[in-house]
matplotlib code that plots the C-alpha trace (Angstrom):
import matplotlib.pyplot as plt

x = [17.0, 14.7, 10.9, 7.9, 6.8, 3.6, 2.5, 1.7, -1.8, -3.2, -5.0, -6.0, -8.9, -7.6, -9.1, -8.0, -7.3, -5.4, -3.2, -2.7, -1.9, 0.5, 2.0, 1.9, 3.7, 6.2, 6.9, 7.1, 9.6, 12.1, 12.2, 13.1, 16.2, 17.0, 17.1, 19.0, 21.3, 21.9, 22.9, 25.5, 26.9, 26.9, 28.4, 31.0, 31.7, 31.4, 34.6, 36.5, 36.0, 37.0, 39.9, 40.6, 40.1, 42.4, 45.2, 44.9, 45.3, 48.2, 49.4, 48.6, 50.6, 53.5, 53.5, 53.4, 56.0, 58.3, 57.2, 58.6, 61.9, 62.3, 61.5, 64.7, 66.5, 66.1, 66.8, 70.0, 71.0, 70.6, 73.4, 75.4, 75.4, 76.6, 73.0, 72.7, 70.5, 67.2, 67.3, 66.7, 64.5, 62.6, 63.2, 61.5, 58.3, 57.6, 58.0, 55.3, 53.0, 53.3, 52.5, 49.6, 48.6, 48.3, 45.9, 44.0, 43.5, 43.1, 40.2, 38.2, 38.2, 36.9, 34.5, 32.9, 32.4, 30.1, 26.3, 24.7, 22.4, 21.1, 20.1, 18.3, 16.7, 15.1, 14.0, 12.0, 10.3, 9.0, 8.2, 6.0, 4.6, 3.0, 1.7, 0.2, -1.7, -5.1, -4.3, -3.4, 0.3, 1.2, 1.8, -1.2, -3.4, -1.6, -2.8, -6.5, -6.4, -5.9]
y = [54.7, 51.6, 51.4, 50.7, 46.9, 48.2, 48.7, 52.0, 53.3, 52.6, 55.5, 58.1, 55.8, 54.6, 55.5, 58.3, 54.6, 53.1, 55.9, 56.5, 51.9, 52.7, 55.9, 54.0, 51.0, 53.1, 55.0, 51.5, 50.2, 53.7, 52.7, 49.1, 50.7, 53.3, 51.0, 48.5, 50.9, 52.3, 48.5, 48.2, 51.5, 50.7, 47.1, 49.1, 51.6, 49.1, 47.5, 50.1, 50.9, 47.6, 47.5, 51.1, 50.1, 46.7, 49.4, 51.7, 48.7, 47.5, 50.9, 51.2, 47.7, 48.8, 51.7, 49.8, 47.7, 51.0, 52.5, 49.4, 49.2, 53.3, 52.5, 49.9, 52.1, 55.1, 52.8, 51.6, 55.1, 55.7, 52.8, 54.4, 57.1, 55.7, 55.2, 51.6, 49.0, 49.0, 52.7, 53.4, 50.9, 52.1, 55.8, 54.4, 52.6, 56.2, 58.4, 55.4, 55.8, 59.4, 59.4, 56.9, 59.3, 62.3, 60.6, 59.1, 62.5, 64.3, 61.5, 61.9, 66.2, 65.6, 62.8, 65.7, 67.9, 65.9, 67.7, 64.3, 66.0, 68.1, 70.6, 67.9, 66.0, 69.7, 70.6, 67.2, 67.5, 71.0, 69.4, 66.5, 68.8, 70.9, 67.6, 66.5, 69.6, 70.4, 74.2, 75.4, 76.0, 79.4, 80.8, 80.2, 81.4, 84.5, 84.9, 83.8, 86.1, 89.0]
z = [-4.2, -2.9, -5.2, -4.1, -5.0, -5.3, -9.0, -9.6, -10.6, -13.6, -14.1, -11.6, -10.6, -6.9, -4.0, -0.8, 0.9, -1.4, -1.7, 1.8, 2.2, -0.7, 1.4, 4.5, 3.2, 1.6, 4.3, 6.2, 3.9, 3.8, 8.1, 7.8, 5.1, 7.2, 10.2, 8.7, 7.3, 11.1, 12.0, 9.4, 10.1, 14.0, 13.3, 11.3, 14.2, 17.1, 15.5, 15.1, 18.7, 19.3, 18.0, 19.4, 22.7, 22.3, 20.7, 23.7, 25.9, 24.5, 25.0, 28.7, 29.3, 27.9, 29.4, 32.8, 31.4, 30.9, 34.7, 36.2, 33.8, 34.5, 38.1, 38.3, 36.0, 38.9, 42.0, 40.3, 39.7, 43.1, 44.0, 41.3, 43.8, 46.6, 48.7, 50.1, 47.7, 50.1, 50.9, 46.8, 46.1, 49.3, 47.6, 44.4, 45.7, 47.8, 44.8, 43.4, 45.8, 46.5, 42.3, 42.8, 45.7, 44.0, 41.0, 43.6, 44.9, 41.5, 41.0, 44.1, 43.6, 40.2, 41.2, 44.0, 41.4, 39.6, 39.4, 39.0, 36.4, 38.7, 36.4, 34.1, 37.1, 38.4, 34.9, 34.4, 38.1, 36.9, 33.3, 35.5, 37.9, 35.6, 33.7, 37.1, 37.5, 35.8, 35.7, 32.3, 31.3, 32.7, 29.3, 28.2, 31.0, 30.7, 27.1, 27.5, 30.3, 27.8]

ax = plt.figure().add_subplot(projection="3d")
ax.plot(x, y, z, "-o")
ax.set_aspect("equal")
plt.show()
């Protein structure tokens, strides 16, 4: 627990204002902690994200790696089967795009669904509106009304 450098009273001889400089410089001092504890602990987060992020993006490029070995692996496995060389690698790269397609898709529908804080944005204009206006706040011109 952090202590005041401020010595403490020598009696109970100080005055309402030193006692209120002592609380207010106290209370001063508990922010900077707090605040500087806040950094440390955000430092310590922000590098975990970091190396979150790097390991989720090693992850995504090996997983493109694998599409593009799993994608040969198909095409030759269509040879195997007897269909000409160009015909399954043309088979592949159209199951690739109709894949790519279809999360290209699935992204737009969820991208119009978005509210675009609609709710939030009408709440705040009411919130300002009544600010603007001299009239009283409707609950409490129903009660003075009484």
């Amino acid at each position: 627990m952090a202590h005041s450098e401020t010595p403490g009273p020598a009696g109970g001889d100080q005055s309402l204002g030193d006692l209120v400089a002592l609380a207010a410089k106290d209370v001063s001092q508990l922010i900077r902690y707090e605040v500087d504890l806040a950094k440390t602990e955000l430092k310590g987060d922000a590098k975990r994200v970091g190396v979150a992020v790097a390991g989720f993006g090693l992850a995504a490029f090996v997983g493109c790696l694998v599409l593009v070995l799993l994608c040969f692996a198909l095409a030759f496995g269509l040879v195997a089967l007897g269909i000409w060389e160009w015909a399954a690698f043309l088979i592949v790269a159209g199951a690739c795009i109709l894949l790519a397609g279809l999360g290209v898709g699935l992204a737009i529908v969820k991208l119009k669904r978005l509210t675009g804080l609609s709710v939030t944005r009408k709440t705040v204009t009411e919130g300002l509106e009544m600010l603007r206006h001299d009239s009283p706040h409707p609950e409490i011109a129903a009660t003075d009304a009484k």
